[in-house]
ROKERO-147245 format. One record per residue (C-alpha): residue in one letter; residue number from 1; x, y, z. Coordinates in steps of 0.001 Angstrom, whole numbers, padded with zeros to 6 digits, always signed. Last residue first. Layout:
! ROKERO-147245
A, NUM, X, Y, Z .
...
//
This chain:
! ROKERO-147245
X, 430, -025672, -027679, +018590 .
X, 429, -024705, -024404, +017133 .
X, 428, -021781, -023630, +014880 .
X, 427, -018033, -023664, +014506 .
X, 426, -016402, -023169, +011848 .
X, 425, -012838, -024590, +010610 .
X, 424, -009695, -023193, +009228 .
X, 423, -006276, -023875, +008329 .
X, 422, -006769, -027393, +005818 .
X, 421, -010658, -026392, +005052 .
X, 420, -013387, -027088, +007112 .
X, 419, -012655, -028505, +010590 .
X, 418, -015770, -028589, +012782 .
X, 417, -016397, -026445, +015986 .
X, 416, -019628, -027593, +017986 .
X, 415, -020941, -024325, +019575 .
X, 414, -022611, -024140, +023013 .
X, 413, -020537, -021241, +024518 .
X, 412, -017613, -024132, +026463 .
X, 411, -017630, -025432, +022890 .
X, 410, -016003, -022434, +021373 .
X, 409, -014066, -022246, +024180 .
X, 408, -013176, -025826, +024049 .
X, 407, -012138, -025695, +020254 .
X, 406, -010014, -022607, +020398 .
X, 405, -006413, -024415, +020703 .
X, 404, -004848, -022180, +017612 .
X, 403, -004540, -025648, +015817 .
X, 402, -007211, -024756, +013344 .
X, 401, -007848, -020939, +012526 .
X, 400, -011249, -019643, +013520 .
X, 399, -014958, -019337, +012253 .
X, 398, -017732, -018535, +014110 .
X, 397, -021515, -019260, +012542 .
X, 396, -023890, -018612, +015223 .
X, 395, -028022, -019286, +014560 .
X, 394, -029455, -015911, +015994 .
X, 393, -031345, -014988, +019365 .
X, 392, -027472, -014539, +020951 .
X, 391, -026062, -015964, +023840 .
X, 390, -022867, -014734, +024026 .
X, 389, -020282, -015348, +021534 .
X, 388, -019178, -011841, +020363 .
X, 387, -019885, -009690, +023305 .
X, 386, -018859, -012121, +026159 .
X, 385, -015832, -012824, +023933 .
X, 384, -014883, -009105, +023542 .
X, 383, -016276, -007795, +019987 .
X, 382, -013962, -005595, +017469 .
X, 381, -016749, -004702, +014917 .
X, 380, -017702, -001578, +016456 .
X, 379, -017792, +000331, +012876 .
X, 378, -016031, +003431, +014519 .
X, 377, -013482, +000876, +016581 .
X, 376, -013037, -001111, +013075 .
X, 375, -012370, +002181, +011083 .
X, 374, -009873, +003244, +013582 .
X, 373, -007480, +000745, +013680 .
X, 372, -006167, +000547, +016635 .
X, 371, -008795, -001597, +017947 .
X, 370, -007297, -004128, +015579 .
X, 369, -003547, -004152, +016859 .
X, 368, -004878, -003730, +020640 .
X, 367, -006981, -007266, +019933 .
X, 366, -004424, -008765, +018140 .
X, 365, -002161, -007885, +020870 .
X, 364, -003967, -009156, +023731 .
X, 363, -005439, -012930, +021754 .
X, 362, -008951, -013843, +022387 .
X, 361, -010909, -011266, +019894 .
X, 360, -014185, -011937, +018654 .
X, 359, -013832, -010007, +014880 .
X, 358, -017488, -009205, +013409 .
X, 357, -018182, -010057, +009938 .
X, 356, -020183, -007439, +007344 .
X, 355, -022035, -008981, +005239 .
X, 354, -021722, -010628, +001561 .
X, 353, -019890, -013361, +002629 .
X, 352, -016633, -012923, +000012 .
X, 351, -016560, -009119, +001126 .
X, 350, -016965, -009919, +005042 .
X, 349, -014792, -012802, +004983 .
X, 348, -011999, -011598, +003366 .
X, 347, -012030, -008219, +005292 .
X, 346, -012420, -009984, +008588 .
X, 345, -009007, -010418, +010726 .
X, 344, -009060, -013588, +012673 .
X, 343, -008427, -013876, +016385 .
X, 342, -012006, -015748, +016059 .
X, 341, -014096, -014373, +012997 .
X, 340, -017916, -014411, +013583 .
X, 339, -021323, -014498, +011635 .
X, 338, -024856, -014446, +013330 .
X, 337, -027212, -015368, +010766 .
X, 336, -029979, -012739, +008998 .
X, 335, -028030, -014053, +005935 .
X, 334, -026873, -017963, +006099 .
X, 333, -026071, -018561, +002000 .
X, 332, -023230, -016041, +002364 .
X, 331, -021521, -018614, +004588 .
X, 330, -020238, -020498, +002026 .
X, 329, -018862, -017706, -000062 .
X, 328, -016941, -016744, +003318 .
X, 327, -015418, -020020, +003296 .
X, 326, -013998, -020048, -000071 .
X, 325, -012931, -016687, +000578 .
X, 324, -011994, -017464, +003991 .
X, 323, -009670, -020742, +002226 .
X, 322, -008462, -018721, -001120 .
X, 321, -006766, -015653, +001173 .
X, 320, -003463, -016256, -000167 .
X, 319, -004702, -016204, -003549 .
X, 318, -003302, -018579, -005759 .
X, 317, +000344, -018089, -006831 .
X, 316, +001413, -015026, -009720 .
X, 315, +002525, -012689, -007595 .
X, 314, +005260, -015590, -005668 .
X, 313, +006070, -016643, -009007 .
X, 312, +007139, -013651, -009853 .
X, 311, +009049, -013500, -007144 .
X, 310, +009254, -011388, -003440 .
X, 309, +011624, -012305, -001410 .
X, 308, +014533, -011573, -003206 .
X, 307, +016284, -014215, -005707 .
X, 306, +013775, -014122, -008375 .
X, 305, +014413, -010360, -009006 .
X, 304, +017987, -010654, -009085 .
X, 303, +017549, -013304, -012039 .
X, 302, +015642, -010752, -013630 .
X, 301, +017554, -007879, -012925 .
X, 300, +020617, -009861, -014343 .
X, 299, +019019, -011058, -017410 .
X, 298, +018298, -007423, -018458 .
X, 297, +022034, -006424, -017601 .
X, 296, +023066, -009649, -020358 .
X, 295, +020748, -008305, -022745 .
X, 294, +022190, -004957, -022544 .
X, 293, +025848, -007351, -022469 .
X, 292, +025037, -009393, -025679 .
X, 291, +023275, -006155, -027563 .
X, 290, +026623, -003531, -027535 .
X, 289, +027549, -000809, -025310 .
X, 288, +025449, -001787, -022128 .
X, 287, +027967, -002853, -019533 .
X, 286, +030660, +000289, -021116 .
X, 285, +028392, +002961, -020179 .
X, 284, +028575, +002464, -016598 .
X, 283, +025122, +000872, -014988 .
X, 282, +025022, +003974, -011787 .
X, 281, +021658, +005259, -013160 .
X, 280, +020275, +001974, -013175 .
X, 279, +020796, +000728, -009571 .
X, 278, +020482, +004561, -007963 .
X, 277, +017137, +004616, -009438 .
X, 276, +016503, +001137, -008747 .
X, 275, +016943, +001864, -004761 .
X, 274, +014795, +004556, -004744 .
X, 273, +011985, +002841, -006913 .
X, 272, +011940, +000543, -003686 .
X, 271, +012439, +002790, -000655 .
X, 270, +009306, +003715, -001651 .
X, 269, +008049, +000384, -000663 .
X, 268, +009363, +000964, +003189 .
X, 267, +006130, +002027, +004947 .
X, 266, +004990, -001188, +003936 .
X, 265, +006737, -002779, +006984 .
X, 264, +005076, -000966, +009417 .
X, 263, +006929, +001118, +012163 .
X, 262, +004340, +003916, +013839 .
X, 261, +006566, +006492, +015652 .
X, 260, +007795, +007754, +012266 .
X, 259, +011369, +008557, +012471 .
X, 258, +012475, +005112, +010508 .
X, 257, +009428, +004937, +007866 .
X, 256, +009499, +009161, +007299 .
X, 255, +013344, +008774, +006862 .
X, 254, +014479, +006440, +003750 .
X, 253, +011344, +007847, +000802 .
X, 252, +011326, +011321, +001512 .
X, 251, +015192, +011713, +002293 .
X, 250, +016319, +009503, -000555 .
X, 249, +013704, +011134, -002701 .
X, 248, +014667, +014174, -002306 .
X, 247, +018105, +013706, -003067 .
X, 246, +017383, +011602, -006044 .
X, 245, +015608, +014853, -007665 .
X, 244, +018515, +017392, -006237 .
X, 243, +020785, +015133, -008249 .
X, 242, +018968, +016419, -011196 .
X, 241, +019373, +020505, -010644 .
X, 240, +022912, +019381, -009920 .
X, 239, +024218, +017882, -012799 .
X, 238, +024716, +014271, -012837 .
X, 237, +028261, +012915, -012356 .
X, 236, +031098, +013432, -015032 .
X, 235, +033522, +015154, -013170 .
X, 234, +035826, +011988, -012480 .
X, 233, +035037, +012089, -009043 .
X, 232, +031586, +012208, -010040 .
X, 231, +031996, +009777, -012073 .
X, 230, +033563, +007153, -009379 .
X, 229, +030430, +008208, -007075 .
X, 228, +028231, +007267, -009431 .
X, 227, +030126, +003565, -009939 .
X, 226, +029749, +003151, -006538 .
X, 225, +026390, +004201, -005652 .
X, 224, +025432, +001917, -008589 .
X, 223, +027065, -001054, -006642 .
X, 222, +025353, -000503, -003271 .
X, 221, +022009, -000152, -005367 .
X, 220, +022414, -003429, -007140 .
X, 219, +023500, -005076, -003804 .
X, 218, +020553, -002857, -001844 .
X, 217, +018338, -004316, -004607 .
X, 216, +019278, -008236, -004197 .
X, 215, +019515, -007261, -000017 .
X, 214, +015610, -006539, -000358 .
X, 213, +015629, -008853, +002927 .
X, 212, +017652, -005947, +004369 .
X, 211, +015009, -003655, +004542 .
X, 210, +012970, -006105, +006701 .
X, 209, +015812, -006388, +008874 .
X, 208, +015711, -002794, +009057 .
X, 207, +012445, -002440, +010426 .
X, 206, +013133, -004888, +013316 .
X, 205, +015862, -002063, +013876 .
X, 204, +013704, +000703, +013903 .
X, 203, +011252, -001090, +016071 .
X, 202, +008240, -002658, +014724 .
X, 201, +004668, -001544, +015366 .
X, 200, +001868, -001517, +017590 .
X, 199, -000696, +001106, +016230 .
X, 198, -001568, +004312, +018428 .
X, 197, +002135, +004194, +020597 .
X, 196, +003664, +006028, +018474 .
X, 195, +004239, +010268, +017403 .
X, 194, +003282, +009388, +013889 .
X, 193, +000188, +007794, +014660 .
X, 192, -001087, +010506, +016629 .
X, 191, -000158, +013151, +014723 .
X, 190, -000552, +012575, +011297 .
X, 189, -003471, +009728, +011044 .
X, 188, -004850, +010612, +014341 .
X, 187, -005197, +014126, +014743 .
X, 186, -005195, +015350, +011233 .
X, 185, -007856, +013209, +009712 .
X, 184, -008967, +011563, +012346 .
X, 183, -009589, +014641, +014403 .
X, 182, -010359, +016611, +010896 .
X, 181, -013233, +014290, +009846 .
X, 180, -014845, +014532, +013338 .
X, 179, -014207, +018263, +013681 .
X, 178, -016563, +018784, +010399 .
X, 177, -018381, +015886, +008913 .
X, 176, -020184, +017597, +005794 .
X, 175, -017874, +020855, +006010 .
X, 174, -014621, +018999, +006496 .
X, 173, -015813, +016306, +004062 .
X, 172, -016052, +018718, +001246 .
X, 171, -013103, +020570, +001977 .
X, 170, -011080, +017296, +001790 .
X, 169, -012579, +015840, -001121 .
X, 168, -012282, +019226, -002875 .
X, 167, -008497, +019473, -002217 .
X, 166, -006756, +017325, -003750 .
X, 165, -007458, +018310, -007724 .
X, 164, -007711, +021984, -007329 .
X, 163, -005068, +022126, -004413 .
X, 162, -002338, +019846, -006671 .
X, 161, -003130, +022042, -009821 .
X, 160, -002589, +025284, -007605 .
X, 159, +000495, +024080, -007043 .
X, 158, +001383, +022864, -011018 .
X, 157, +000596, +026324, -011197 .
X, 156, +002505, +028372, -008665 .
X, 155, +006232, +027001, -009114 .
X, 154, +006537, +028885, -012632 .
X, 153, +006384, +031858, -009997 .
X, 152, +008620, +030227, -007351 .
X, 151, +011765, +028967, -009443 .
X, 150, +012144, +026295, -012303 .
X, 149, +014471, +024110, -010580 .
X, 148, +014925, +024636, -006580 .
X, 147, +010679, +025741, -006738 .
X, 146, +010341, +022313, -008394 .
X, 145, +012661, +020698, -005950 .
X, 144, +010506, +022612, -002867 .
X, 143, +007421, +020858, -004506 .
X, 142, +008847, +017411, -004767 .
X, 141, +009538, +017215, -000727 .
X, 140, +006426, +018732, +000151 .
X, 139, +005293, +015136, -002283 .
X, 138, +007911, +013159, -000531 .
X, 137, +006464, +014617, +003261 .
X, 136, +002760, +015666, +002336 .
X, 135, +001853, +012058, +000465 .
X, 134, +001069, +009903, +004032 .
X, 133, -001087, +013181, +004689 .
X, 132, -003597, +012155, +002484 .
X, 131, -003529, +008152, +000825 .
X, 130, -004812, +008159, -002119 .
X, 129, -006685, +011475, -002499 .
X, 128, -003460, +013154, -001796 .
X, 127, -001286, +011125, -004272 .
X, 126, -004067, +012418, -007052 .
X, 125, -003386, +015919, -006538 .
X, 124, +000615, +015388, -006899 .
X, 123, -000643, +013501, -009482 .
X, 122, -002640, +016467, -011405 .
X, 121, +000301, +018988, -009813 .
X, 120, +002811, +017131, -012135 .
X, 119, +000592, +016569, -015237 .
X, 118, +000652, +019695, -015091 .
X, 117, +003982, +020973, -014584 .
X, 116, +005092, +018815, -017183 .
X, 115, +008985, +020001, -017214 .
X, 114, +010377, +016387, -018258 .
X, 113, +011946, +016285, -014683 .
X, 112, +009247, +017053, -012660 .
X, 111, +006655, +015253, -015347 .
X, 110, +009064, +011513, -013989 .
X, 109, +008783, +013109, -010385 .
X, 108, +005176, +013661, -010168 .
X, 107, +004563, +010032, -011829 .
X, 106, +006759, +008695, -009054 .
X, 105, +004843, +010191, -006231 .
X, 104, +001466, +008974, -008433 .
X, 103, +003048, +005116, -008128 .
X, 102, +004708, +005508, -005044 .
X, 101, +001120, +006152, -003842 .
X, 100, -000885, +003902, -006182 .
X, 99, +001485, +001046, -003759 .
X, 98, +000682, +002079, -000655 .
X, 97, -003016, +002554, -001131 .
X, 96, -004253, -001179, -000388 .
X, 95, -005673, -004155, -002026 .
X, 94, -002797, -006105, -002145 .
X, 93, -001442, -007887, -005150 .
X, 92, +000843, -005554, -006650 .
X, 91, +001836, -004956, -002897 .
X, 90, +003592, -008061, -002328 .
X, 89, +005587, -008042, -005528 .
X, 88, +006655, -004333, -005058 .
X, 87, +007538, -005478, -001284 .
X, 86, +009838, -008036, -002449 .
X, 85, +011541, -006006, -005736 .
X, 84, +011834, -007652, -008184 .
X, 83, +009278, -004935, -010278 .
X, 82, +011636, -002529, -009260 .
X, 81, +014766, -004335, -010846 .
X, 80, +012817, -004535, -013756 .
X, 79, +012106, -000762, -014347 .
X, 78, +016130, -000019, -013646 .
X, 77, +017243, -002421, -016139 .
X, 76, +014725, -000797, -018565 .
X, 75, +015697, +002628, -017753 .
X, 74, +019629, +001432, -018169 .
X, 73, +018639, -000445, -021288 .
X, 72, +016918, +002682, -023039 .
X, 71, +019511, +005830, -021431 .
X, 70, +020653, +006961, -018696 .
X, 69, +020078, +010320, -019626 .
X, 68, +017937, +011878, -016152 .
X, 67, +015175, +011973, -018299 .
X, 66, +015422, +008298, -018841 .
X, 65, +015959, +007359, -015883 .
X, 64, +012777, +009253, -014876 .
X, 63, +010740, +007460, -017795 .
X, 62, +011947, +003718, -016694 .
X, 61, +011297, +004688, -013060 .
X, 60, +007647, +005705, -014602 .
X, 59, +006985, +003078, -016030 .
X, 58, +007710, +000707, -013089 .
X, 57, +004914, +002629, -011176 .
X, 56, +002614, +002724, -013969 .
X, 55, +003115, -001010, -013972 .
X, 54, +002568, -001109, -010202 .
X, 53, -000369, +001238, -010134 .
X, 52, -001973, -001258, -012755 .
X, 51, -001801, -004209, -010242 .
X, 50, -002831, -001914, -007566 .
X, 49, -006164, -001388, -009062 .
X, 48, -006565, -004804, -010759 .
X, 47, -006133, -006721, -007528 .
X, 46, -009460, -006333, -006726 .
X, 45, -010844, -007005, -010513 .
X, 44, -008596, -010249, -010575 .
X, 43, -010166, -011648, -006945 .
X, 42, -013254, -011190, -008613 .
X, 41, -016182, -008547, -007256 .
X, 40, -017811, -008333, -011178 .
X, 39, -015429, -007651, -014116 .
X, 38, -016862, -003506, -014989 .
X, 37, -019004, -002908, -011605 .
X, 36, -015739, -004562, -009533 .
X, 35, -012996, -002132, -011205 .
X, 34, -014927, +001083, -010796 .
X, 33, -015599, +000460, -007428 .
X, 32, -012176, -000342, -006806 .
X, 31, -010806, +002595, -008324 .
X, 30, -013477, +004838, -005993 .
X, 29, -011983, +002705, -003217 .
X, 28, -008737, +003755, -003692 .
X, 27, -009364, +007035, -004639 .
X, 26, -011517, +007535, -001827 .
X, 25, -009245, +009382, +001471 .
X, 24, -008662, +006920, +003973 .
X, 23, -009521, +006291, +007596 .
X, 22, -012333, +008859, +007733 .
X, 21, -015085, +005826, +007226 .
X, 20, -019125, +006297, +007792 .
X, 19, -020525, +003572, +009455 .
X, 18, -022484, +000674, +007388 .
X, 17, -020112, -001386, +007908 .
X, 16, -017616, +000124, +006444 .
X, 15, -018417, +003513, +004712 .
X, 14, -016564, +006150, +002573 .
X, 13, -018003, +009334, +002213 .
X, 12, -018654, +011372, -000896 .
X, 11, -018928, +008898, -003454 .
X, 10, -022270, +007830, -002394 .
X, 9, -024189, +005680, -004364 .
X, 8, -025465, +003425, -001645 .
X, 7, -025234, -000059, -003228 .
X, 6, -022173, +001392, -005323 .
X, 5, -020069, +002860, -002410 .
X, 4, -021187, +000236, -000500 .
X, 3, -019143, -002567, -002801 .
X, 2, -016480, -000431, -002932 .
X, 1, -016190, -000385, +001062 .
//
């Protein structure tokens, strides 16, 4: 989508395909764009986008614990224990709005607190062109603690900031595309998918057992809770107007992925900074009073980093696409050919190939997971098998996963599948 964003030089709409996109507001891509024209389309200047959200992420825990007192090493111990987390290491490397999200939603809290009211309605402005009405419910959440702190009039500004900066996008697509943008806009992304049943997910408690694979953070988290809750008992907790902040946040970041109808994993990444809030705000006094133990609490949210699921090493491995990149590049030599992915999704493939790659679809729930998915049904690139590998008046080039038992099909329509790399193979005519 970058990539036709600078071929066509329109910023205004986002296209896959070649068909105009309402799946996601531009930021993203618009970032991506950027990021490809300066290093060239590299794995490192696709990842750069959400690589940088994450540091700006971590930054701003660090800044929040710090304006809620906790001090250097506690904001630091904090920071790191984000960065461990599993889903902040997955989603440093993926190209997808999630993680500049929590990033802007965590810049809006950090100028909350410090009285920016600003830079506060810039991100809060921002979070919308990231990702739309996936900001409304933490960043609604952020506005009513703002009115809570500072009152309704000082309240208006960093609102209006938020409409000025949002908004255009919105408006501007409204009048271009009209009830089309709004019905997947409005009607699918907030209604539809939140009431169910639009993209197969997981159930609440297949959810949680995601959650609990973060058990490192929910152990540093479990333990912070503690120690809060001893100083508050001991009248030392935080005062109000800041608890309010983590109260927000608990609610905006633990319910919408539970009561939504549509359960992805992702969903749960701001439970992340949540969790390292509570971590580093609950370190007691005493566990970073002199160098050996601040050190000691840094070493700790390391080592608790490498023991969740997500590592350092783990960000810093090969690509886990490599093999359709690699294969992709191949096929970018056969244009005006007929390319194909088998049960395979196509993103890889269609930005390594240089064209847009068709998904044939074998397997029942891929096929409702994809259709679901509304910038593949608008871009019609979810193909039946008489669709996808019927006869066709150009040279064939499918390409599916080995061992998925797909060979006689694909010979069974006159192709001759060939093994390629060590999980995939192509299959081409006779």
């Amino acid at each position: 989508m970058a990539r036709e964003a600078l071929e066509s030089g329109d910023l205004l709409n986002n296209r896959w395909c070649g068909a105009i996109q309402f799946e996601k507001p531009p930021l993203l891509i618009w970032s991506l764009a950027g990021s490809t024209s300066l290093f060239g389309e590299t794995v490192f200047a696709l990842r750069l986008p959400s690589t940088l959200a994450t540091a700006l992420a971590a930054a701003a825990v660090a800044a929040i614990l710090l304006a809620l007192r906790a001090g250097p090493w506690r904001a630091l111990f904090g920071a790191l224990l984000f960065l461990g987390g599993g889903l902040t290491m997955q989603l440093s490397r993926r190209v997808m709005t999630d993680m500049p999200l929590v990033a802007l939603l965590l810049l809006a809290t950090s100028a909350l607190l410090s009285g920016r009211r600003t830079l506060m309605g810039v991100a809060l402005g921002l979070a919308l062109l990231t990702k739309g009405v996936a900001a409304l419910p933490l960043g609604g959440l952020l506005g009513l603690a703002l009115i809570a702190r500072e009152g309704w009039r000082k309240s208006l500004w960093p609102a209006a900031v938020t409409l000025l900066v949002g908004l255009p996008w919105f408006v501007a697509s409204t009048w271009t595309h009209g009830t089309e943008f709004l019905s997947a806009t409005i009607g699918y992304h907030a209604i539809a998918r939140a009431a169910g049943g639009v993209v197969p997910g997981l159930t609440a408690a297949e959810l949680l057992d995601v959650l609990l694979l973060e058990w490192p953070l929910l152990v540093a988290a479990s333990i912070g809770l503690g120690f809060l809750i001893r100083a508050a008992a001991g009248h030392s907790a935080l005062p109000r107007r800041d608890l309010v902040v983590l109260v927000v946040w608990a609610v905006g970041a633990a319910v919408p992925p539970f009561a939504s109808g549509t359960r992805l994993a992702h969903y749960l990444l701001p439970v992340m900074p949540l969790l390292a809030l509570v971590a580093g705000l609950g370190v007691p006094d005493s566990l970073v009073a002199s160098w050996g133990r601040r050190l000691g609490a840094v070493a700790v949210a390391v080592l608790l980093g490498t023991l969740g699921p997500g590592t350092l090493a783990f960000w810093l491995s090969p690509e886990l696409g490599a093999e359709l990149r690699q294969i992709g590049m191949r096929l970018s030599t056969s244009r005006g050919d007929r390319l194909l992915a088998l049960d395979l999704t196509n993103p890889s493939l269609t930005w390594s190939s240089g064209q847009c790659v068709p998904m044939v679809v074998t397997d029942p729930r891929f096929e409702q997971v994809q259709r679901a998915v509304l910038m593949n049904t608008r871009a019609n690139v979810v193909l039946d098998v008489e669709a996808g590998l019927g006869p066709s008046d150009k040279p064939r080039h499918v390409v599916y996963r080995l061992g998925s038992g797909a060979e006689p099909l694909l010979e069974s329509v006159g192709l001759v599948p060939s093994p390629l790399t060590p999980n995939y193979g192509i299959a081409t005519e006779r």
